[in-house]
C-alpha positions in Angstrom: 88.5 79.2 54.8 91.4 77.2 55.6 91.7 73.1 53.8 94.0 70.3 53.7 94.9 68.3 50.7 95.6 64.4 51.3 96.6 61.9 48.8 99.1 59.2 48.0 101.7 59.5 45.8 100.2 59.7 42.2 97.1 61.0 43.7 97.1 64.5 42.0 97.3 66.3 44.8 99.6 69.1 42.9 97.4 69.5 40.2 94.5 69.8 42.0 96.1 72.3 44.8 97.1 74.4 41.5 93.1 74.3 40.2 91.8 75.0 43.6 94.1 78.3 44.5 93.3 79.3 41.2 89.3 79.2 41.7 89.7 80.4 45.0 92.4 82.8 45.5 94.0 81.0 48.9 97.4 80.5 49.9 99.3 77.1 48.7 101.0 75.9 50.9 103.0 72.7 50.1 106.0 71.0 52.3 108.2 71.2 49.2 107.9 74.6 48.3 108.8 75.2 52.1 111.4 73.2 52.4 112.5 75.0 49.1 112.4 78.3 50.8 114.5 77.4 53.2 117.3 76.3 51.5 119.2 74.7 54.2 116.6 72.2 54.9 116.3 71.4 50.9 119.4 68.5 51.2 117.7 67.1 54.3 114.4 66.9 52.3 115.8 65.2 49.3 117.6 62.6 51.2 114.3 61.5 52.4 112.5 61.6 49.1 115.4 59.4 47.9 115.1 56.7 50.2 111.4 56.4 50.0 110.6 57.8 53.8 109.0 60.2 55.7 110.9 63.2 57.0 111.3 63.4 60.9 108.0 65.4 62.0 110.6 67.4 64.1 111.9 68.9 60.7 108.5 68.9 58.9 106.6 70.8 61.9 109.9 73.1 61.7 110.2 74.3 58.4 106.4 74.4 57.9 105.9 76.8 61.2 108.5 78.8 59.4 106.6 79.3 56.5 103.3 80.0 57.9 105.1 82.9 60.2 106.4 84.4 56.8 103.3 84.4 55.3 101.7 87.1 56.8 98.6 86.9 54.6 97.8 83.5 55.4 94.5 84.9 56.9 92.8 85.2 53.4 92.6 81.6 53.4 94.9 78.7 52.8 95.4 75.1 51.4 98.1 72.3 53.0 99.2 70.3 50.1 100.1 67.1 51.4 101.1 68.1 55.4 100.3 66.7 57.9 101.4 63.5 57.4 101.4 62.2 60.6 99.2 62.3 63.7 102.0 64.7 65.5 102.0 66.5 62.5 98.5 67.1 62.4 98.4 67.8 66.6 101.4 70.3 65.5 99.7 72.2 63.3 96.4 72.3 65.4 98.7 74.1 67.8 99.9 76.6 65.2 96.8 77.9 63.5 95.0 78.3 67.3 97.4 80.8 68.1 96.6 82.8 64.8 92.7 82.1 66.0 92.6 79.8 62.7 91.2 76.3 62.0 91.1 74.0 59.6 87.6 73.8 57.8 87.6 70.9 55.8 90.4 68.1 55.0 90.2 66.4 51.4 91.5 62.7 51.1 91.7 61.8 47.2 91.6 58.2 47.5 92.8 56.2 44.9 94.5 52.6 44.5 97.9 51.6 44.9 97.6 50.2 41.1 96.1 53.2 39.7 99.2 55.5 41.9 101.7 53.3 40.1 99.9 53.8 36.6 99.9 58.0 37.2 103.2 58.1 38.4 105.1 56.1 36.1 103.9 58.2 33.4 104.5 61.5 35.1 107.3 64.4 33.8 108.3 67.4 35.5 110.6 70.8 34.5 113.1 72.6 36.7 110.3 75.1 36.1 108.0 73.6 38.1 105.5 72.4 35.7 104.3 68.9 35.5 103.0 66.3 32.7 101.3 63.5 32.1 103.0 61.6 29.4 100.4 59.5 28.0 98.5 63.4 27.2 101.8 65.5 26.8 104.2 62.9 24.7 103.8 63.3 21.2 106.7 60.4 20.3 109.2 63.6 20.4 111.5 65.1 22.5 109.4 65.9 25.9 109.9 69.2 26.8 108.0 72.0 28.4 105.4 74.0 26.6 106.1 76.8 29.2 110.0 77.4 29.1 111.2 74.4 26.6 113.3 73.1 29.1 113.4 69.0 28.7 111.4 67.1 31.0 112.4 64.7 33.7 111.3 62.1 35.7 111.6 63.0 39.3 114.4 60.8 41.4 111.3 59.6 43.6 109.0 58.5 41.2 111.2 55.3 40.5 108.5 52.5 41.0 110.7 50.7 44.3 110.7 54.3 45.8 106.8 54.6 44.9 106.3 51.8 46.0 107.9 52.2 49.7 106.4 55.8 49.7 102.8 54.3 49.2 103.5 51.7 51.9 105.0 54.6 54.0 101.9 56.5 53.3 99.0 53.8 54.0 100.9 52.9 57.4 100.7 56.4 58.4 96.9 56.9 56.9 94.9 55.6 59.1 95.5 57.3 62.3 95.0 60.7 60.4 91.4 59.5 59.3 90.3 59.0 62.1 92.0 62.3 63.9 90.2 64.2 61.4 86.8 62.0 61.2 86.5 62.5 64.7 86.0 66.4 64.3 84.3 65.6 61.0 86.1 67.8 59.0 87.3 64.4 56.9 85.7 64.6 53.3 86.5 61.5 51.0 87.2 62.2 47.5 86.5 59.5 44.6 90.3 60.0 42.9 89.8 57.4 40.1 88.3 59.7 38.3 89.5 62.3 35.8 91.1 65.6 37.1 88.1 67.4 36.2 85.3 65.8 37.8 87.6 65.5 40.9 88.2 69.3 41.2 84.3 69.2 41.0 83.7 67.2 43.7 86.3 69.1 45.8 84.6 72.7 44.7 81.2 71.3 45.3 82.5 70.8 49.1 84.3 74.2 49.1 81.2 76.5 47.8 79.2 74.3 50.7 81.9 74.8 53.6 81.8 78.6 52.2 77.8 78.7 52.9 77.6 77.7 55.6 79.7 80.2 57.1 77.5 82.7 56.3 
């Protein structure tokens, strides 16, 4: 079983890509941990970030074919954090899994507000380690530093609120087309994000466990 995770920035797509390959066991697949593994591409990625656009789908579809040709497991199952982005993108990648005889069986778009992405954002830390906080649960009025390697926490370059805020415009502009490319082979499934990151993995497991039955 094979998903994608969509979302704007502040959405929680991160943590709950982390809850979901923990339940299930799948591959994660996010855009920044490939563009990670291939180091070259890592400046070109954090150029974009920095200026609050999109990377060129040319580079995206690149690196991310890359990835999914080193991942020679990938038939266990998998789940796209955040990619595609874009209708080419999504075509792209359509392209890729059909010549592994893989689909995608369900896409989940955690919809939440551009208020309520600014809120989340603003108060988000992260470590070089990887982890990530939210500072109104995590800040005790001390030094913030990570509970798993005591590193001191950050705030990462593009979660500046201008930046945010062109990312989320960015995002919206681009949003819409995707809908409805993935409505249209109804494997869209809308996600109520306002909610805490509990009962929004539970909605998104619910939908899982039901894709999962009905395969058998």
């Amino acid at each position: 079983m094979n998903y994608i995770l969509l979302g704007p920035p502040g959405a929680g797509k991160g943590t709950q890509a982390k809850k979901i390959v923990e339940c299930f066991g799948m591959v994660h697949l996010s855009t920044g941990d490939a563009f990670r593994e291939f180091k070259k591409f890592s400046k070109v990625l954090d150029k974009f970030l920095l200026s609050g656009h999109l990377v060129p789908d040319k580079i995206v579809i690149t690196v991310v074919k890359k990835y999914i040709n080193k991942k020679d497991h990938i038939g266990r199952g998998f789940l796209f954090d955040g990619f595609p982005r874009t209708i080419q993108q999504a075509k792209e990648l359509d392209i890729i899994l059909k010549s592994k005889n893989l689909k995608i069986d369900a896409v989940f778009l955690i919809d939440i507000c551009f208020e309520e992405a600014i809120k989340r954002v603003m108060k988000r830390r992260v470590c070089k380690c990887g982890a990530s906080y939210n500072t109104e649960v995590f800040y005790q009025g001390e030094v913030e530093k990570c509970n798993v390697c005591g590193c001191r926490l950050i705030q990462r370059n593009d979660d500046e609120k201008d930046i945010v805020k062109k990312r989320f415009s960015i995002y919206e502009k681009h949003l819409n087309p995707l809908i409805e490319y993935y409505r249209k082979d109804r494997t869209l499934v809308n996600i109520n994000g306002s909610q805490n990151e509990e009962d929004i993995f539970e909605q998104i497991k619910k939908q899982i466990n039901r894709c999962c039955l009905s395969k058998l």
